[in-house]
Every structure is written in structure tokens, then in C-alpha cells.
Backbone atoms as SQL, in Angstrom:
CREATE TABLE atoms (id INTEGER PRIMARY KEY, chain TEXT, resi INTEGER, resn TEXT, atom TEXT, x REAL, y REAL, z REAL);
INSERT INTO atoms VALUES
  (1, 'A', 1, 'UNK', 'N', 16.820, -19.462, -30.350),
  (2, 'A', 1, 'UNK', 'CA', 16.633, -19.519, -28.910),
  (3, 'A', 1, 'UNK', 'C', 15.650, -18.424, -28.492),
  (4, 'A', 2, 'UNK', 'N', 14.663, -18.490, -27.598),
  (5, 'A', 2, 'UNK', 'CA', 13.608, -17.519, -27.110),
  (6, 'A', 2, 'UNK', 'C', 13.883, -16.557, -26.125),
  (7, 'A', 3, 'UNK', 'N', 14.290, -15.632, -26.468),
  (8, 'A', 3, 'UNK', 'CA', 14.576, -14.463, -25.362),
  (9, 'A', 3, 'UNK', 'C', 13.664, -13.995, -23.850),
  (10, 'A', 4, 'UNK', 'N', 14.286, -14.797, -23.387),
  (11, 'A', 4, 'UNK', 'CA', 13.483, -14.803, -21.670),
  (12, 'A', 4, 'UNK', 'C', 12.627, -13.049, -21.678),
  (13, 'A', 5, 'UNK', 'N', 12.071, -13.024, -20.698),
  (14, 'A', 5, 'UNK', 'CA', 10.942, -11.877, -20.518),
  (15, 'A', 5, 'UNK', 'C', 11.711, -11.013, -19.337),
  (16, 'A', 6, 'UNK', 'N', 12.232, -9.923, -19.377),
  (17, 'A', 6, 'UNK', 'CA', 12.619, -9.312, -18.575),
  (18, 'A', 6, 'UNK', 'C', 11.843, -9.374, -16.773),
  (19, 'A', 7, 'UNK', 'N', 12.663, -9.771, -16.249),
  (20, 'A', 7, 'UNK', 'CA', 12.518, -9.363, -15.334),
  (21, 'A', 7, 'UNK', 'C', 12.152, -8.285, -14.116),
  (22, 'A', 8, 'UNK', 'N', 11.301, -7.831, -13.436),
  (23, 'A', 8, 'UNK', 'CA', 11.310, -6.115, -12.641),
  (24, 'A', 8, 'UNK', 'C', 11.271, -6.244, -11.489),
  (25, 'A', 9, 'UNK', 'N', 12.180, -5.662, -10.431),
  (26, 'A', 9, 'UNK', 'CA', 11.569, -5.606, -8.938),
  (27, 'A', 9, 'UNK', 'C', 12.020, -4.149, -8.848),
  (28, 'A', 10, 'UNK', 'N', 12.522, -4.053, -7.365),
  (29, 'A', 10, 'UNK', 'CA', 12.744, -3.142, -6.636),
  (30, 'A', 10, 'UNK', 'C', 14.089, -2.907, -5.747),
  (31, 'A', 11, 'UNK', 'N', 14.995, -1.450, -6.266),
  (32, 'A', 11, 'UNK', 'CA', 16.261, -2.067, -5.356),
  (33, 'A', 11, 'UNK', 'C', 16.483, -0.737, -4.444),
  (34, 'A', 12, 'UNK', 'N', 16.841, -1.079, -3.313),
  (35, 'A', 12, 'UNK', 'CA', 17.392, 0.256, -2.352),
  (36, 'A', 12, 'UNK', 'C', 18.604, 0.325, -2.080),
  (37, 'A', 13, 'UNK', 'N', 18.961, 1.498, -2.548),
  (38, 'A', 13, 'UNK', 'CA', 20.553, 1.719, -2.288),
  (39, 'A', 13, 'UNK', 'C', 20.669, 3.066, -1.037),
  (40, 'A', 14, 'UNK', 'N', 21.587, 3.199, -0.982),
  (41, 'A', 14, 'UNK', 'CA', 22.109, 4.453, -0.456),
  (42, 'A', 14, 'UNK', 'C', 22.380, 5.607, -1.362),
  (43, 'A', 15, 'UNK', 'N', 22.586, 6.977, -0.414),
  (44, 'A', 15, 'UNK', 'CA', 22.310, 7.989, -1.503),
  (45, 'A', 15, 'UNK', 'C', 23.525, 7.990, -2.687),
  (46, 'A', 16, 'UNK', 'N', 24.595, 7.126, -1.936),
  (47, 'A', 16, 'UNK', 'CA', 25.720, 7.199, -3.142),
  (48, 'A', 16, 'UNK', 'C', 25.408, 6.006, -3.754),
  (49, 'A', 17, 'UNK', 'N', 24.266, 5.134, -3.868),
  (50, 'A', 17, 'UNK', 'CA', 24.122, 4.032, -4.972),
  (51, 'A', 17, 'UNK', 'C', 24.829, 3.079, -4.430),
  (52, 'A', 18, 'UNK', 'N', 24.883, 2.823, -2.982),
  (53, 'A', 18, 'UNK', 'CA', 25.847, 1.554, -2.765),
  (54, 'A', 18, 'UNK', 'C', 24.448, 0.682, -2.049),
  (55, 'A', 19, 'UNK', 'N', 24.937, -0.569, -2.068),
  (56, 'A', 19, 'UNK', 'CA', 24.163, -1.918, -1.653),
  (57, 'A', 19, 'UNK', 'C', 23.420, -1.271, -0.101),
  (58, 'A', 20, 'UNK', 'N', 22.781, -2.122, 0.885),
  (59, 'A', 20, 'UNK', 'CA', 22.711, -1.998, 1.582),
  (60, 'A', 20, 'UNK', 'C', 22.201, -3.171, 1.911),
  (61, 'A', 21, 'UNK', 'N', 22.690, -4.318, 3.167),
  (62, 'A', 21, 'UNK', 'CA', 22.775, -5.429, 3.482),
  (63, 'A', 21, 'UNK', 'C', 22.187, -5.331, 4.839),
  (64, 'A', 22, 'UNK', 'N', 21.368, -5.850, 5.330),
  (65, 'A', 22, 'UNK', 'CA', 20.540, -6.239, 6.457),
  (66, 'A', 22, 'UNK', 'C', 20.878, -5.335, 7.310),
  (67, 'A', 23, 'UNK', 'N', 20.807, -3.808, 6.519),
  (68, 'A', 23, 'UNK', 'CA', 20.878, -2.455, 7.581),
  (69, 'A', 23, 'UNK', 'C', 22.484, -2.264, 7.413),
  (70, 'A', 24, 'UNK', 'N', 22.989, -2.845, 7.096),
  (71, 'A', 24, 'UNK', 'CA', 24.776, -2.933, 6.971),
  (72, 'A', 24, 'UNK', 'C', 25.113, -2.106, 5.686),
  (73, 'A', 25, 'UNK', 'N', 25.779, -0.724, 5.834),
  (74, 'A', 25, 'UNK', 'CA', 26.366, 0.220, 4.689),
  (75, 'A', 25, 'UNK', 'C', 27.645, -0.464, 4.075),
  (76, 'A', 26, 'UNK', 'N', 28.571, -1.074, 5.286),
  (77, 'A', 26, 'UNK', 'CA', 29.876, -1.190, 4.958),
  (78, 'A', 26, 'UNK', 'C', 30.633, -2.312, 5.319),
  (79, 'A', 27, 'UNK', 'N', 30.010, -3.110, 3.917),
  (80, 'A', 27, 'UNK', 'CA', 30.822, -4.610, 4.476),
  (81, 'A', 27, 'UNK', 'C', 31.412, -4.651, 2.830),
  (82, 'A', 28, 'UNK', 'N', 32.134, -6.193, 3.132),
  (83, 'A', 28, 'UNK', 'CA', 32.832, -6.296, 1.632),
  (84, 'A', 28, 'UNK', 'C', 32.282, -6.651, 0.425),
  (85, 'A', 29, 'UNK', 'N', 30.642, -7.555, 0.769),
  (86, 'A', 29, 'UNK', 'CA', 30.220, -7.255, -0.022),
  (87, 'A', 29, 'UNK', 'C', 29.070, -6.768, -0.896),
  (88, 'A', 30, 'UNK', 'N', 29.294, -5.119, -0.155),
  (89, 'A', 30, 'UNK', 'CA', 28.365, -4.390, -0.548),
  (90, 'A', 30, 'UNK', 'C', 28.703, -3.692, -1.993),
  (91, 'A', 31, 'UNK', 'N', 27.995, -3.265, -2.768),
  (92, 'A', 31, 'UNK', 'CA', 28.243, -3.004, -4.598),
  (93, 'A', 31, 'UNK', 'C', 27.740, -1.831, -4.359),
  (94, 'A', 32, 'UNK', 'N', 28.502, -0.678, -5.417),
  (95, 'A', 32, 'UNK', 'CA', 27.874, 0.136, -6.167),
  (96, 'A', 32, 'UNK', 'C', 27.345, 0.234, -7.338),
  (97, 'A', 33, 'UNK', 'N', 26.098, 0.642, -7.344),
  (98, 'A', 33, 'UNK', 'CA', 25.070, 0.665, -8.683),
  (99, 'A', 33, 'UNK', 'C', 24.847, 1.612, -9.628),
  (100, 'A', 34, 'UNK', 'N', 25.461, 1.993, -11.175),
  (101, 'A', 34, 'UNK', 'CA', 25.282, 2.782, -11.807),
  (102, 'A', 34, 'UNK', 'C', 23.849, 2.371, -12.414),
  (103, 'A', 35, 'UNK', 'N', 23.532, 3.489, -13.127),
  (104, 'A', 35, 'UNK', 'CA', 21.688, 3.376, -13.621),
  (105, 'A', 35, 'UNK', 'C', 22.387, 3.047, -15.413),
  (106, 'A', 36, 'UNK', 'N', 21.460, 1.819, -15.082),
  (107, 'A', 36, 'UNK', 'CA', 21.847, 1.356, -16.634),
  (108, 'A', 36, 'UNK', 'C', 22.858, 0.291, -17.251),
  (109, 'A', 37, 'UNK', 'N', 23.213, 0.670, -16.135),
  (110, 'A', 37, 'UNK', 'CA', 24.934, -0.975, -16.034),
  (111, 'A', 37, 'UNK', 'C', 24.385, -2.067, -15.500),
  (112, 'A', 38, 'UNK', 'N', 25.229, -3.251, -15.682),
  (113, 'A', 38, 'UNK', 'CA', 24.965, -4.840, -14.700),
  (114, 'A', 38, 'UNK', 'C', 25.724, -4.802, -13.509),
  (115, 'A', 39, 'UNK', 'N', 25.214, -4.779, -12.310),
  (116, 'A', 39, 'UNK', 'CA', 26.114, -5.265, -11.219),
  (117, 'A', 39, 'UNK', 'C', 25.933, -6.684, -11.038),
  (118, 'A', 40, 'UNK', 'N', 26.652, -7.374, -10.677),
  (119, 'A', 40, 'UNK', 'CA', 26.883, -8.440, -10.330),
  (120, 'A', 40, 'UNK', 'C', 27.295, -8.601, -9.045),
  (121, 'A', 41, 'UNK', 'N', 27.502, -9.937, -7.836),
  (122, 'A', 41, 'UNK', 'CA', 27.823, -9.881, -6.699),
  (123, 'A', 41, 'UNK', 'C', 29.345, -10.073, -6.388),
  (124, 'A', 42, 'UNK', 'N', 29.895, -9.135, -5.298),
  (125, 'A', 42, 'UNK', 'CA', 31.581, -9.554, -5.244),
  (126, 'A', 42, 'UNK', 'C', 32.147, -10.676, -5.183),
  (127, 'A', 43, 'UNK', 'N', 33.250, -10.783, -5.524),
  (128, 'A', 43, 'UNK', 'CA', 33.979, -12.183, -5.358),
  (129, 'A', 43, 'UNK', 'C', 33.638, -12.894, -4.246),
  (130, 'A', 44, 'UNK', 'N', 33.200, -14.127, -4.191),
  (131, 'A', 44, 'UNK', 'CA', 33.432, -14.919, -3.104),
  (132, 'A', 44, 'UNK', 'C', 31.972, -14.507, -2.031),
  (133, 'A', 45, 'UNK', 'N', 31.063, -13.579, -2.756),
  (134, 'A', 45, 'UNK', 'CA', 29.961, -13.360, -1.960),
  (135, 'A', 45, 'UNK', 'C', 28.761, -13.698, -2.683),
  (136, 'A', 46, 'UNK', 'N', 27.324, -14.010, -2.360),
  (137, 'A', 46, 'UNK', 'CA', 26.216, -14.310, -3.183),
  (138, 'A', 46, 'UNK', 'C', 25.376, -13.295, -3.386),
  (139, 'A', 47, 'UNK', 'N', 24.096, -13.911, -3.517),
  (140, 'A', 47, 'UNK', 'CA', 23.341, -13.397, -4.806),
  (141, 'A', 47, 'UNK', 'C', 22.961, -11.986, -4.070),
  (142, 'A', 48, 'UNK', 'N', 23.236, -11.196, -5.300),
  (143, 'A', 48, 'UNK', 'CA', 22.391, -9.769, -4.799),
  (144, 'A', 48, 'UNK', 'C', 20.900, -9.755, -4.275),
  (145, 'A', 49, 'UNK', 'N', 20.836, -8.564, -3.671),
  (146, 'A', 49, 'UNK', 'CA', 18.666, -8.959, -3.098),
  (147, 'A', 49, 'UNK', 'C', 18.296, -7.827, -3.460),
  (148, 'A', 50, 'UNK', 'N', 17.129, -7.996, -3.892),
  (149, 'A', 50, 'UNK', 'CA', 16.333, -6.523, -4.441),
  (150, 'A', 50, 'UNK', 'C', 14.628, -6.876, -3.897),
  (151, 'A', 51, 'UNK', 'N', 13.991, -6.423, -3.900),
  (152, 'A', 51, 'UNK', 'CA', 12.451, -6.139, -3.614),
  (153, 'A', 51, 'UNK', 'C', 11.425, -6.572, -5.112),
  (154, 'A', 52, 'UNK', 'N', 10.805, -7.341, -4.397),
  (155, 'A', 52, 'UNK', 'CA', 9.321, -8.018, -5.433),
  (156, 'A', 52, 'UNK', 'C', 8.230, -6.548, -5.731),
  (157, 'A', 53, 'UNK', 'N', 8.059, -5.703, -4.420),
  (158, 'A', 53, 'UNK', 'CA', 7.692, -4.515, -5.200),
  (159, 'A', 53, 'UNK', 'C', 7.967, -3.578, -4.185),
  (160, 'A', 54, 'UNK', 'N', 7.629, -2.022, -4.951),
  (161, 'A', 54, 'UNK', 'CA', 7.864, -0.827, -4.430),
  (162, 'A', 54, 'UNK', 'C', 7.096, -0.943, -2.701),
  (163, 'A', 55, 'UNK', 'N', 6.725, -1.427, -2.273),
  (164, 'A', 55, 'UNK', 'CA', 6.004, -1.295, -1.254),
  (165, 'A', 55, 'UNK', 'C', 6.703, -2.035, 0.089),
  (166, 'A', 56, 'UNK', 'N', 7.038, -3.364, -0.593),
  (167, 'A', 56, 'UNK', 'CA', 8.160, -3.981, 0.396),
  (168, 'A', 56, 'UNK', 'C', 9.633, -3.158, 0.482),
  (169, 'A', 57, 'UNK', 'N', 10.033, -2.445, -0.796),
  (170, 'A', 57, 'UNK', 'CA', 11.098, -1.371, -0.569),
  (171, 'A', 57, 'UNK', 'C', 10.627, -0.616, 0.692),
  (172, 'A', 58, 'UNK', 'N', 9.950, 0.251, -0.181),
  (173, 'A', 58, 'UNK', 'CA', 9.913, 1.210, 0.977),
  (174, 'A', 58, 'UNK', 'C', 9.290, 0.986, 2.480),
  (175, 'A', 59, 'UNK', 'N', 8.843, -0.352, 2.753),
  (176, 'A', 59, 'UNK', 'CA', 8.832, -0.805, 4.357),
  (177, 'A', 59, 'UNK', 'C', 10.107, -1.112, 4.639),
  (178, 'A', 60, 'UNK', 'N', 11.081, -1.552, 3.963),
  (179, 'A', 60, 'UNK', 'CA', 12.468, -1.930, 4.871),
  (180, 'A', 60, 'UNK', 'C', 13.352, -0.559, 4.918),
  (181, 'A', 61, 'UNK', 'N', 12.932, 0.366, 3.777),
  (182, 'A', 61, 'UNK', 'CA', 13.414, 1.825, 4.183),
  (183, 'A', 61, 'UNK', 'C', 12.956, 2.306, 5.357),
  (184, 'A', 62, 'UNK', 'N', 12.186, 2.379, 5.658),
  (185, 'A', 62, 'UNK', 'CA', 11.351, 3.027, 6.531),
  (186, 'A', 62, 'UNK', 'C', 11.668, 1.989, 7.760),
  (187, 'A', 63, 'UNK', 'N', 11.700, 1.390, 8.228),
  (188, 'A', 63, 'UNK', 'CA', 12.162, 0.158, 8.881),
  (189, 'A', 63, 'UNK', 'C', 13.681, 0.373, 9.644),
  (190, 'A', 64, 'UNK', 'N', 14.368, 0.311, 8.545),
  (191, 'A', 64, 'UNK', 'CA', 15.729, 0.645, 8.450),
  (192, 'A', 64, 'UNK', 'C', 16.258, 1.760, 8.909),
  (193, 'A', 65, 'UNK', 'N', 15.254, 3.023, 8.950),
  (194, 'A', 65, 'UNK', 'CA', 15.384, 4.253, 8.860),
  (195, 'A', 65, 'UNK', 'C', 16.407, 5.032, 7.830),
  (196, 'A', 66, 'UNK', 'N', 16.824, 4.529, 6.470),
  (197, 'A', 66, 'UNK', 'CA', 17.316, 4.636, 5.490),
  (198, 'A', 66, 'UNK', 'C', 16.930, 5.693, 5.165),
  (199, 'A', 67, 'UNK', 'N', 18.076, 6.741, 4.421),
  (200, 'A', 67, 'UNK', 'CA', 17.956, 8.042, 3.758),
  (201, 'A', 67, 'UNK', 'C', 18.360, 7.386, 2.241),
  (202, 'A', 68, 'UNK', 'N', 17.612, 6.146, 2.149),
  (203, 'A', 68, 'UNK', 'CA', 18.340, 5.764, 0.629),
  (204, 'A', 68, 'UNK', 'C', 17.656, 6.483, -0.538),
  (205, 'A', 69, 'UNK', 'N', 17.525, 5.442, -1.448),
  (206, 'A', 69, 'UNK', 'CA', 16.867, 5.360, -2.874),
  (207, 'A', 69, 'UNK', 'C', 16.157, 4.343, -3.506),
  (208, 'A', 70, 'UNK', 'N', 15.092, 4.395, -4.265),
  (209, 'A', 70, 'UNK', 'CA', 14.705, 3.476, -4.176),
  (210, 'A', 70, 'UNK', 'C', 14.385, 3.254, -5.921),
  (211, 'A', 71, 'UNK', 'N', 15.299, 2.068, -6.569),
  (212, 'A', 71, 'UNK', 'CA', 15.206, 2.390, -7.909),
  (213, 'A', 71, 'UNK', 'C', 14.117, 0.891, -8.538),
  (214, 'A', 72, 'UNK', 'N', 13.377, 1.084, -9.507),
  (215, 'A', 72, 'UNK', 'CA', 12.978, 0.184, -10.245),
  (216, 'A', 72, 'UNK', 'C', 14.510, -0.471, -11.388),
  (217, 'A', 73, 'UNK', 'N', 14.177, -1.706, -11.332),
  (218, 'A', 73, 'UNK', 'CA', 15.689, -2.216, -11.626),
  (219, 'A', 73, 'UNK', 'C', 14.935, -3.931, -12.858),
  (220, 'A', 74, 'UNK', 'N', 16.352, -4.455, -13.563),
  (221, 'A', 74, 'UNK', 'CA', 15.667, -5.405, -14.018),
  (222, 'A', 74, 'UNK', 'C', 16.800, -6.594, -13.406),
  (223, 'A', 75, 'UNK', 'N', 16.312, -7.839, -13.477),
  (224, 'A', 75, 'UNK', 'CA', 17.120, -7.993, -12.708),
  (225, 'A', 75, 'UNK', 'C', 17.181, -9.578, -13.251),
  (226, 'A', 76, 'UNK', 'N', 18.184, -10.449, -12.987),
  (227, 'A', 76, 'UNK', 'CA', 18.183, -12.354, -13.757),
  (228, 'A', 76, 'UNK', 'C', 18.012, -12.903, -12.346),
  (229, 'A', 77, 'UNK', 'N', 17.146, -14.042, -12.418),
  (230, 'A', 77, 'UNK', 'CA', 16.678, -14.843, -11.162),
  (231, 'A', 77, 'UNK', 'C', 18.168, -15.513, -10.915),
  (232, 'A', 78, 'UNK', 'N', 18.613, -15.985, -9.710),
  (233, 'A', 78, 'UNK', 'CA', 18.837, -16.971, -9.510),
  (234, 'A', 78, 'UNK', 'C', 18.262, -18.121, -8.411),
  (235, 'A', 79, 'UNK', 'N', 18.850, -19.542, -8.300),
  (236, 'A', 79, 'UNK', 'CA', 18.409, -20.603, -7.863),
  (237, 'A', 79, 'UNK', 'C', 18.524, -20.754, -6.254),
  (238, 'A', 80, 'UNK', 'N', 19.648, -19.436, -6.096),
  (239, 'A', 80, 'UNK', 'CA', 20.389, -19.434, -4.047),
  (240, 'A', 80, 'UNK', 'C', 19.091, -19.173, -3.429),
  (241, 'A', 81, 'UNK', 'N', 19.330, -19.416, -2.090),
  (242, 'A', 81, 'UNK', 'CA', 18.342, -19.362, -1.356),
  (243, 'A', 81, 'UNK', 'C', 19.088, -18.652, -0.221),
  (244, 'A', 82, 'UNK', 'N', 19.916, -18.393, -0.245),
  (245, 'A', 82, 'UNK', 'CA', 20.594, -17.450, 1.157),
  (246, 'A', 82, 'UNK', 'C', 21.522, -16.637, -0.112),
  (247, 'A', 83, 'UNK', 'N', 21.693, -15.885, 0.855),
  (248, 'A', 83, 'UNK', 'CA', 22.884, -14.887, 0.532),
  (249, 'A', 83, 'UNK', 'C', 24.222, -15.013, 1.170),
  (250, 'A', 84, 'UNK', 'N', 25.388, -14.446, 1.122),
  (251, 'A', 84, 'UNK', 'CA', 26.620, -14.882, 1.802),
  (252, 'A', 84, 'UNK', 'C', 27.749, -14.005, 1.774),
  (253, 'A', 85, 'UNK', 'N', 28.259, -13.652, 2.827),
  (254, 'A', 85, 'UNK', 'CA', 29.672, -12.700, 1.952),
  (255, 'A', 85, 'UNK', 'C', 30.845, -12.881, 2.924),
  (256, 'A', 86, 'UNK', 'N', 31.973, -13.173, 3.065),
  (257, 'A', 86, 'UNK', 'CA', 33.056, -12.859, 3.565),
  (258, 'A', 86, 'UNK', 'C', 33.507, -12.348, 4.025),
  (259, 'A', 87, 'UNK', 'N', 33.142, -11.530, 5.236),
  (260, 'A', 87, 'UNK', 'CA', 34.415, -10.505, 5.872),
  (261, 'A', 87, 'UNK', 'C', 35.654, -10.217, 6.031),
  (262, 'A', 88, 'UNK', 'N', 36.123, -11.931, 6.326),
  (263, 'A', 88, 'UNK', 'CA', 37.659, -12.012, 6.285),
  (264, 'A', 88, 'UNK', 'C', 38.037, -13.648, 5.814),
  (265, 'A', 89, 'UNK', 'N', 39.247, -13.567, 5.723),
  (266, 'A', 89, 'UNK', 'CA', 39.442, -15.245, 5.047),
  (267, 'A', 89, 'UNK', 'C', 38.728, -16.289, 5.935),
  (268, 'A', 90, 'UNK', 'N', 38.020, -16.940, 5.903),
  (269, 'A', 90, 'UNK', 'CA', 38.368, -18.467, 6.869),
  (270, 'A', 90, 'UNK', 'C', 36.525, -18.189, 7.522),
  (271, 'A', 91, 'UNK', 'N', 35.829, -17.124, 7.355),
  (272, 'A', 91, 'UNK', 'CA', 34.621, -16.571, 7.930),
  (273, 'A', 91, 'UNK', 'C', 33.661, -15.866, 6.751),
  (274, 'A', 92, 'UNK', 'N', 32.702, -17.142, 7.103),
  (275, 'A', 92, 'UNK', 'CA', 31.297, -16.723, 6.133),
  (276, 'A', 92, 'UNK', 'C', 30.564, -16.413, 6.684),
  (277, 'A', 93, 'UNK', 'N', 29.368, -15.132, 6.586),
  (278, 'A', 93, 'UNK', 'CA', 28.450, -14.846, 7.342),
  (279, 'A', 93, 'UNK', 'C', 27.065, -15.260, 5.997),
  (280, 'A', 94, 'UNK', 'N', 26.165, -15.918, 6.541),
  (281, 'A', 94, 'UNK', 'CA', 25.470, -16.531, 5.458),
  (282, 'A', 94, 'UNK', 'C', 23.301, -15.987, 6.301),
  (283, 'A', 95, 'UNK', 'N', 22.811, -15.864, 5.049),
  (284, 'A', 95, 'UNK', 'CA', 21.490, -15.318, 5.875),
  (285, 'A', 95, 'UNK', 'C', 20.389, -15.748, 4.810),
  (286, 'A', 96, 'UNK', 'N', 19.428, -16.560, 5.512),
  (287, 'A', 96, 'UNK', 'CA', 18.744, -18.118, 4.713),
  (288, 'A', 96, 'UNK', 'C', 17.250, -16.668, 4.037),
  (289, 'A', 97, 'UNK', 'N', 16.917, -16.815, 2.797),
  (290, 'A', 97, 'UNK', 'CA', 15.480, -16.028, 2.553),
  (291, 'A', 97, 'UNK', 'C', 14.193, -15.543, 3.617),
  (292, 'A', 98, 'UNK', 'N', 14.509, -16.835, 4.301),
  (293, 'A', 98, 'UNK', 'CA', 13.658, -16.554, 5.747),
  (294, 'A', 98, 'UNK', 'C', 14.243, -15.426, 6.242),
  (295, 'A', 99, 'UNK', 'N', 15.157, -14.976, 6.774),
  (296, 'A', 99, 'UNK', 'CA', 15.560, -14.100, 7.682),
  (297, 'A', 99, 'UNK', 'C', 16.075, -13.227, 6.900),
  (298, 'A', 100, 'UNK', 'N', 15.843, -12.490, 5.634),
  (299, 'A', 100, 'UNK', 'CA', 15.671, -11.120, 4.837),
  (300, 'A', 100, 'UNK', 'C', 14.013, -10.800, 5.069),
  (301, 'A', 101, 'UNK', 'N', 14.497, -9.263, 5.002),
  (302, 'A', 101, 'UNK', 'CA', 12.993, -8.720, 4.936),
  (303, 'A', 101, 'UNK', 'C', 12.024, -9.217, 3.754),
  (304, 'A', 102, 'UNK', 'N', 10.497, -8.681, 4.378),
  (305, 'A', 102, 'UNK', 'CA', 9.596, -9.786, 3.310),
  (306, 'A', 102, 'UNK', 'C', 9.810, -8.812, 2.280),
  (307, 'A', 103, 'UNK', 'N', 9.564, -9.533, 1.037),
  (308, 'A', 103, 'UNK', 'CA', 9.524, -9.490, -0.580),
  (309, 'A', 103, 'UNK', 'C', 10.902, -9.630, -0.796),
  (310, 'A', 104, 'UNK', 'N', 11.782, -10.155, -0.093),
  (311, 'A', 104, 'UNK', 'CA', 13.064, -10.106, -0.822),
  (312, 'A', 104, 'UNK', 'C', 13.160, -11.337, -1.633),
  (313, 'A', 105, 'UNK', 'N', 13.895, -10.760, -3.294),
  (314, 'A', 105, 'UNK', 'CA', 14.203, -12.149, -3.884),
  (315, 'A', 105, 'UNK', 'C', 15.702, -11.569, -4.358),
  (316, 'A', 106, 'UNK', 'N', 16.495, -13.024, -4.682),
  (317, 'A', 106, 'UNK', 'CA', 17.749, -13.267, -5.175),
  (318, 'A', 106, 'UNK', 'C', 17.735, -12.649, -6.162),
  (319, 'A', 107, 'UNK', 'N', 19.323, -12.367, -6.781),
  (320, 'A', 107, 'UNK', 'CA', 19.277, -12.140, -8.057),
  (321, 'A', 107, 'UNK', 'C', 20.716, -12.451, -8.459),
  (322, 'A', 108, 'UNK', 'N', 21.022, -12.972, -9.651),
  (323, 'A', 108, 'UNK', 'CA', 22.685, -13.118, -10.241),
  (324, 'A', 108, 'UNK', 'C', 23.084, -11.931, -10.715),
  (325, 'A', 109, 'UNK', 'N', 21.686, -11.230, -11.065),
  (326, 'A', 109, 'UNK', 'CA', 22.721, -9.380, -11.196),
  (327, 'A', 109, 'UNK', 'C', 21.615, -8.648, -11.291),
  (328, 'A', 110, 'UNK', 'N', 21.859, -7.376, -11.569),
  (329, 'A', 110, 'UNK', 'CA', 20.737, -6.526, -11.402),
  (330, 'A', 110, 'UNK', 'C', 21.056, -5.312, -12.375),
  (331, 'A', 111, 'UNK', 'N', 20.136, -5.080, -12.847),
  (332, 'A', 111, 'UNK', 'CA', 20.248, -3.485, -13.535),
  (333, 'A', 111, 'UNK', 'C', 19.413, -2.496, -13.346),
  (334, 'A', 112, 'UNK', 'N', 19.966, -0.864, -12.958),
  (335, 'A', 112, 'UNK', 'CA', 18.981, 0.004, -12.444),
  (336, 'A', 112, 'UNK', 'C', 18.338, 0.323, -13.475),
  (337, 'A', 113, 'UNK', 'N', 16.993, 0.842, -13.332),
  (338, 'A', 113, 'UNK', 'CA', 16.508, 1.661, -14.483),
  (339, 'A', 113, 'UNK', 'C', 16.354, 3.439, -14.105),
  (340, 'A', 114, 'UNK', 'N', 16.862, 4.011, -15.147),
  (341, 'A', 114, 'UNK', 'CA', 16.471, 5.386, -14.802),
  (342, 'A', 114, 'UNK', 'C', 15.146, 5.644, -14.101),
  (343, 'A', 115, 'UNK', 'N', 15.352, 6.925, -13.221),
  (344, 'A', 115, 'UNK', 'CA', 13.751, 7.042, -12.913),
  (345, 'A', 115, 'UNK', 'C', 12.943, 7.726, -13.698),
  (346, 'A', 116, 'UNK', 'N', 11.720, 7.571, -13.918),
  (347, 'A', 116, 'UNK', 'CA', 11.160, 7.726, -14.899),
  (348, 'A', 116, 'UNK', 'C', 10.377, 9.216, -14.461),
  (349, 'A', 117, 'UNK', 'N', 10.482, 10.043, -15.524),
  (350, 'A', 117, 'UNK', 'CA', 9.734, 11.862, -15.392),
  (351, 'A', 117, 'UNK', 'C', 8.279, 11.913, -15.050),
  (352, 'A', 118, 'UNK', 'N', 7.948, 12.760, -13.738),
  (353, 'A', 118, 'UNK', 'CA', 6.939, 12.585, -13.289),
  (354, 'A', 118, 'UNK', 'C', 6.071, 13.704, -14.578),
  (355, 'A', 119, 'UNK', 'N', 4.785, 13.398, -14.967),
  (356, 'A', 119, 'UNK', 'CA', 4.082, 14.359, -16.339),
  (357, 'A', 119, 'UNK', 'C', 3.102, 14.404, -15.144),
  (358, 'A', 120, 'UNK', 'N', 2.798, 16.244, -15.678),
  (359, 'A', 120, 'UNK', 'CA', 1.381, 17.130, -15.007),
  (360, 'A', 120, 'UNK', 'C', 0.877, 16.580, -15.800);
């Protein structure tokens, strides 16, 4: 079998490495991201979103007015086209690719990459 080609975008977290959802710190399903692990999306919520490149990151930081982070990450496509998460039983809040900031793409999981040592 042919080993797919890694994937690269761009992901912004908060300074403690947690998700951050259409300006939203604290919903259910926002994730925390270790550097080097797979996150995946919470139960019953969809696809994680990360940034096509460093540049669309840092406009929705800046945008956002975010004191985040901004990590190079690898990440597996998926096929969703919205995102979705649950607040409470019986209530989906759902938000179509159109209405995420530009460069956002899906993902079925994501992995951070260390940041890499700036050389004089």
C-alpha cells in the first residue's frame, strides 16, 4: 500500500494549547493540543480546522485579537464541509466552510509540530 504524503497547514491555539472556535475559548468542543500527539475531534462534534498557511493564521489572530499560538501542524484531510459541536443534548450548532475564516480547511485530526530553532 503507498504511504499518502504528509500533510502541512497551520493551527492556532491558545496560550494553554486549547482549540479556539470562531473566537469561542470555551465550548465543549474545544481540544487541547500536545506537540507531537494526534488530536482528534470530541465526541459527537466535527472536523477540527486549522489554516492552509501561516498568513491566514495570523490574520484571524490578529482579527480575533488572540494572545494565542501559532503552530505548524500535520494534519489528515477530511471530506466535511462544516464543522459542528453540541452544547447540550437535543442542540447542534453547525458552521458551513463559507462562514470560517479564509484559508480554513477541515481536518479528521491534527498533529502539532515542534517549533522549529530560529539559527543566526
Amino acid at each position: 500500500m503507498k504511504r499518502q504524503p504528509q500533510l502541512h497547514a497551520w493551527k492556532v491555539t491558545t496560550r494553554k494549547n486549547q482549540s479556539v472556535i470562531m473566537g469561542l475559548r470555551s465550548t465543549p468542543a474545544a481540544r487541547t493540543y500536545a506537540i507531537g500527539k494526534i488530536t482528534r475531534p470530541a465526541k459527537g462534534c466535527g472536523p477540527l480546522a486549522a489554516f492552509r498557511t501561516k498568513i491566514n493564521a495570523r490574520a484571524f489572530v490578529s482579527t480575533e485579537r488572540l494572545r494565542g499560538r501559532i503552530y505548524r501542524c500535520v494534519y489528515q484531510r477530511t471530506r466535511a464541509t462544516k464543522v459542528w459541536y453540541s452544547p447540550s443534548p437535543g442542540y447542534l450548532i453547525e458552521y458551513g466552510i463559507d462562514c470560517l475564516p479564509k484559508g480554513t480547511i477541515l481536518c479528521r485530526s491534527i498533529r502539532l509540530l515542534p517549533p522549529r530553532r530560529r539559527t543566526r
